[in-house]
N, C-alpha and C positions, 0 to 999 in steps of 0.2 A: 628429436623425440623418438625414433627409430632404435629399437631395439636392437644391435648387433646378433645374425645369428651365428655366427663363430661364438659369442661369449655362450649363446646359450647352448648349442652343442656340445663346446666344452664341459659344460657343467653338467649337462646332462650324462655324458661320459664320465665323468670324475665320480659322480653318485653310482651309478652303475659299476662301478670296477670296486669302489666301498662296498658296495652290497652283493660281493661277487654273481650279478645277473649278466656279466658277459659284453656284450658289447651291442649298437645300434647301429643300422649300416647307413650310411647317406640317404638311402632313397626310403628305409624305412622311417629315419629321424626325418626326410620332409613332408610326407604325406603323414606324420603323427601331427607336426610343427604346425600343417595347414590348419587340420580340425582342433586345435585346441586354440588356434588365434582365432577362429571363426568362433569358438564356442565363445570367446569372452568379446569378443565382438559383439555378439548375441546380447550379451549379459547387461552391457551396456544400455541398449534399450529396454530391457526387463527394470534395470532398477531406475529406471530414468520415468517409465510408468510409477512403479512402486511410491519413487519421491514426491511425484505430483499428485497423491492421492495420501501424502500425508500432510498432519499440522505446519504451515510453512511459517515457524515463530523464532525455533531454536536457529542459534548460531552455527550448530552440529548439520541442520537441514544445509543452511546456507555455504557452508562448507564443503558438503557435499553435493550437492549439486553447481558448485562452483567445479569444482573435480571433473565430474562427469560432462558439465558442461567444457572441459578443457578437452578432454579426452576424447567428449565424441567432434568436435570442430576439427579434429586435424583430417576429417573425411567429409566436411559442408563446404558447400560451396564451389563444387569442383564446376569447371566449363569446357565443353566440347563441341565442337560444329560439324554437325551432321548434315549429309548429301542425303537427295532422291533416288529412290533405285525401283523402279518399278512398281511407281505408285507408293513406295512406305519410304519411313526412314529410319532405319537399324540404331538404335543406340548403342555407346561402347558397352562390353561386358562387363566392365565391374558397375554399373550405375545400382544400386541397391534401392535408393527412392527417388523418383525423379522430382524436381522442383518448377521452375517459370520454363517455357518454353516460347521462344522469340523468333518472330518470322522476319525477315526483308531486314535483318538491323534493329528495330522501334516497335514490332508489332507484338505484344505479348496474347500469346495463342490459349484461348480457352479449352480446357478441356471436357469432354462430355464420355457420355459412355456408352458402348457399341449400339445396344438397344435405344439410343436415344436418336441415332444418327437421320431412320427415317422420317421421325417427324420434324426433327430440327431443319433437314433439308428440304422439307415441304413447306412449309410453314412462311408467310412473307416478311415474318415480324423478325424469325428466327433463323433465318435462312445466310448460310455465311457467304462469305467476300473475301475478297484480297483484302479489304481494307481492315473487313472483323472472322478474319479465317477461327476453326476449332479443330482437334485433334482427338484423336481415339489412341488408347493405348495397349497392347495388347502382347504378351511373348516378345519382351523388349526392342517392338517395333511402333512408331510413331505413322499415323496416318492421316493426313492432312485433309480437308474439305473450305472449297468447295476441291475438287482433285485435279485439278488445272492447275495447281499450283508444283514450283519445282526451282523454286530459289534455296539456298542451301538455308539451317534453321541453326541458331545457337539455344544449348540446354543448359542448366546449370541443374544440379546432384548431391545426391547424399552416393560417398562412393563406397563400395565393398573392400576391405583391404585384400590387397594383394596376395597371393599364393608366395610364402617365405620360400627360401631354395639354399641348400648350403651347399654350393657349387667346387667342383674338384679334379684334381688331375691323380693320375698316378706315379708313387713315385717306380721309375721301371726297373731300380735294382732291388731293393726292398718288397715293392706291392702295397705299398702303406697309401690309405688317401691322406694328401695335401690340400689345405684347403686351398681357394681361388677363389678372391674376394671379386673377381672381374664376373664371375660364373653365377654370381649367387644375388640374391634377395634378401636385404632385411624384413624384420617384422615392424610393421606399421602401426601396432599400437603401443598404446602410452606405455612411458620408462618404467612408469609406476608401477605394471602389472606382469615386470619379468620375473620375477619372484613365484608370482599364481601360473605365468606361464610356462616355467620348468616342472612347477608341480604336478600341471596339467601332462606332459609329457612324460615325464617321470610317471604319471598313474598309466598310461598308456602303456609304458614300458613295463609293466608291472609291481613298480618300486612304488608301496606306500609311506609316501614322508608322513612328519608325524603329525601336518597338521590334516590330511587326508583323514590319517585314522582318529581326526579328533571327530572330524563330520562324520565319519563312518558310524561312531559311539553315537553321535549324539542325533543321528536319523535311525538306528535301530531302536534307541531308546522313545522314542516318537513315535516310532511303528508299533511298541510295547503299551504305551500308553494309549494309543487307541486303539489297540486291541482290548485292554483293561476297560478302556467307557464302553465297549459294546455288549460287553458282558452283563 
């Protein structure tokens, strides 16, 4: 499901040289590449909200959120086994929502929240154990109670997609970059949205396709009209 970004560089370049705007350098097309896989990352949870807050009757809804429900699974469910380091436990950096967290193998660890830690710890009713440990979460670090505890924990995740990279050599007679698929990063999201994700790019780049300038029309025309009802 990985989006090639050799394909998308190329295209992104090929529009560019049609619209005599020049050319995009590697490092500038990855750090464009980042933010606009992020933005539609984003977007994903936007209309995932939007959907459950409509009529769920139509075949159109169910369609659609079959989609999205395709799209955002290829980031659920991820697992990692995390170490103690000085009383906490670091999660990887792409974890974007954490899900169950699991002590000793078996033990599924409740989570509470920072303010909560003193009375829970006071408390005889509520007071945790090896047997019913809890956890705070805070600056992508996991902290365990009662804090005697230091057996390694597995988490399971909603993951953040990767940083894409179109990685490259030089060719030394020329000067041309080469691509080097060994170097580089695909894009992580669905096949479905390289299309909105060269567009996204290409807006970056300055090159408005024409479905850009369709949104452009049709949000100043928005902006017009409520300017008109305030009148």
């Amino acid at each position: 499901m990985a989006i090639n970004v050799n394909d998308v560089y190329k295209s992104v370049l090929v529009v560019l040289e049609q619209q005599k705007r020049g050319v995009i350098t590697p490092n500038e097309f990855n750090r464009i590449a980042a933010q606009s896989q992020q933005e539609i990352y984003n977007q994903y949870f936007d209309d995932l909200n939007q959907l459950l807050g409509m009529p769920q009757t139509s075949l159109a809804y169910a369609d659609r959120m079959a989609l999205l429900d395709e799209k955002i699974s290829l980031f659920k469910n991820i697992t990692a086994t995390i170490s103690e380091s000085n009383g906490e436990y670091a999660v990887p950096d792409d974890v974007h929502e954490l899900g169950s967290v699991i002590y000793n193998g078996t033990r599924e660890v409740q989570r509470i929240q920072q303010y909560e830690v003193y009375t829970t710890n006071k408390s005889p009713l509520t007071a945790p154990s090896a047997h019913y440990p809890v956890y705070t979460y805070e600056n992508k670090k996991l902290k365990l109670y009662p804090e005697d505890l230091s057996l390694a924990v597995r988490i399971n995740y909603l993951k953040s997609p990767s940083k894409p990279k179109w990685g490259f050599k030089i060719d030394k007679n020329l000067g041309h970059y080469i691509y080097n698929s060994r170097a580089s990063t695909d894009f992580e999201i669905h096949s479905s949205d390289q299309p909105l994700l060269i567009d996204k790019i290409l807006g970056y780049a300055g090159v408005m396709t024409k479905d850009q300038f369709a949104m452009s029309l049709a949000n100043n025309k928005e902006q017009q009209i409520n300017v008109n009802d305030q009148k």
